[in-house]
C-alpha positions as CSV (number, residue, x, y, z in Angstrom):
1,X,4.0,13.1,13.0
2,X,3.5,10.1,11.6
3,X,5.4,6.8,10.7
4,X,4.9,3.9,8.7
5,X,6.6,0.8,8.3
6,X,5.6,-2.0,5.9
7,X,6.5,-5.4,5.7
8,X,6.0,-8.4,3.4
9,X,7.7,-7.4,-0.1
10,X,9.4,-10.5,-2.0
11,X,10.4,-12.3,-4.8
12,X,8.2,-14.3,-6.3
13,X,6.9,-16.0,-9.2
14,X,4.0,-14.9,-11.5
15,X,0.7,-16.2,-10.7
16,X,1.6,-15.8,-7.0
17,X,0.0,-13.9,-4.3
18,X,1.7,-11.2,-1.6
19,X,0.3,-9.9,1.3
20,X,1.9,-6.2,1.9
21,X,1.1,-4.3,5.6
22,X,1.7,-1.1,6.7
23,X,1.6,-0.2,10.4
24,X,0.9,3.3,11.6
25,X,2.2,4.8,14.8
26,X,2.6,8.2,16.1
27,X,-0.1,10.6,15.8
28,X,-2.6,8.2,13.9
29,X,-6.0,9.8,15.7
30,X,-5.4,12.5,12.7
31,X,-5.4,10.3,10.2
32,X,-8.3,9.9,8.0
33,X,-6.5,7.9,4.8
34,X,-4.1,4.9,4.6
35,X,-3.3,3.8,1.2
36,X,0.1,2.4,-1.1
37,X,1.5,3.3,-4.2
38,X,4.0,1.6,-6.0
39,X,7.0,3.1,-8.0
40,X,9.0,1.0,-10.6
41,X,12.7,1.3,-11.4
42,X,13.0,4.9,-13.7
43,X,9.0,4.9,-13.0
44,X,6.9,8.0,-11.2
45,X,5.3,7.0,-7.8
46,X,1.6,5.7,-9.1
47,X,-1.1,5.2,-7.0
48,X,-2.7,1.6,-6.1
49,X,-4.8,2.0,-3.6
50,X,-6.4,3.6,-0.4
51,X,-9.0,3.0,2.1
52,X,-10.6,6.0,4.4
53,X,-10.7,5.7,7.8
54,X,-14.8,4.9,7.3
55,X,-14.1,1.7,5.3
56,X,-14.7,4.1,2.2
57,X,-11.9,1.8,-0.9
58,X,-10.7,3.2,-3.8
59,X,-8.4,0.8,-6.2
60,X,-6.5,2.0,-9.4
61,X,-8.7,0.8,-12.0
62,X,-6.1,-1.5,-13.9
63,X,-5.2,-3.4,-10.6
64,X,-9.2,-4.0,-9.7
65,X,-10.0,-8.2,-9.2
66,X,-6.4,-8.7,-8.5
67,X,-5.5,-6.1,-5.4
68,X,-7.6,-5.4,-2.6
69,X,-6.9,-3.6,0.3
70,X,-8.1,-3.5,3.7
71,X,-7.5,-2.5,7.5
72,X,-6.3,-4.9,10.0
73,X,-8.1,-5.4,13.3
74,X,-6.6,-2.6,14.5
75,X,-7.2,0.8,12.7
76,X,-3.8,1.8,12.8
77,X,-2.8,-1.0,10.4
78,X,-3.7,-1.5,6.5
79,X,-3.0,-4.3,4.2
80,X,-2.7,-4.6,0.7
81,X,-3.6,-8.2,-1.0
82,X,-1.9,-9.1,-4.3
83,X,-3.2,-12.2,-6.2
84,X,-2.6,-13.1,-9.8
85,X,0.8,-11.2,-9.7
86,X,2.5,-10.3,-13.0
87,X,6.0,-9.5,-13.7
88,X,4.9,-5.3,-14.3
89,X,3.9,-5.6,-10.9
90,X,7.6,-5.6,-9.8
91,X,7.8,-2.4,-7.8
92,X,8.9,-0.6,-4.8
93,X,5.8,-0.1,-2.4
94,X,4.7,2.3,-0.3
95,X,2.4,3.1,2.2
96,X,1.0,6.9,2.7
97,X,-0.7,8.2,5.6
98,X,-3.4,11.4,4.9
99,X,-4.3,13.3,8.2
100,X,-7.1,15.9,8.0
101,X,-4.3,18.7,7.4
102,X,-4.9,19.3,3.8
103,X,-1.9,17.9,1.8
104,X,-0.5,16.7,4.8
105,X,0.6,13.2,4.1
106,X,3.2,10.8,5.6
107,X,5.2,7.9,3.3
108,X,7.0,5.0,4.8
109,X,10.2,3.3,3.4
110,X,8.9,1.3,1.0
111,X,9.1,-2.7,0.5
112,X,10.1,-3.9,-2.6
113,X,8.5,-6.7,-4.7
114,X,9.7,-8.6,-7.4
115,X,7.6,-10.8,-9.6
116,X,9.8,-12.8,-12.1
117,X,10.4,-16.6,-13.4
């Protein structure tokens, strides 16, 4: 098993920038994929980003030169950078573990941000 917990959801304005984390614990040696998705009120769960355990980063196309994601020194952790944040980014997001089962994948809680003025 895996968990996640993420940290550094907000409120804030547009134009802003967030800094979202994600920490893995647990069995993380089998895990090959951290990434988030994000999932707005009445929404489906939409996928943001991801980054394989090689340094190999995919980012949904629309969120490209604003988002960029990235591990932290250690490999268990994974960040998510928001710059230039809009009022549709307002969200709930979450992190998603991928370990070399096929479709074995872990979610955290989720951390809510809110961009409005």
């Amino acid at each position: 098993q895996v968990q996640l917990v993420e940290s550094g959801g907000g409120s804030v304005q547009p134009g802003d920038s967030l800094r979202l984390t994600c920490v893995a614990s647990g069995s993380i040696s089998s895990v090959y994929l951290m990434g988030w998705y994000r999932q707005a009120p009445g929404g489906q769960r939409d996928f943001v980003a991801q980054i394989s355990r090689d340094g190999y980063v995919q980012i949904d196309d629309s969120l490209k030169g604003r988002f960029t994601i990235s591990r932290g020194n250690a490999q268990n952790t994974v960040n998510l950078q928001m710059t230039a944040l809009r009022p549709e980014d307002t969200a709930m997001y979450f992190c998603r573990a991928d370990d070399v089962v096929p479709g074995h994948n872990f979610w955290g809680q989720g951390t809510q941000v809110t961009v409005s003025s």
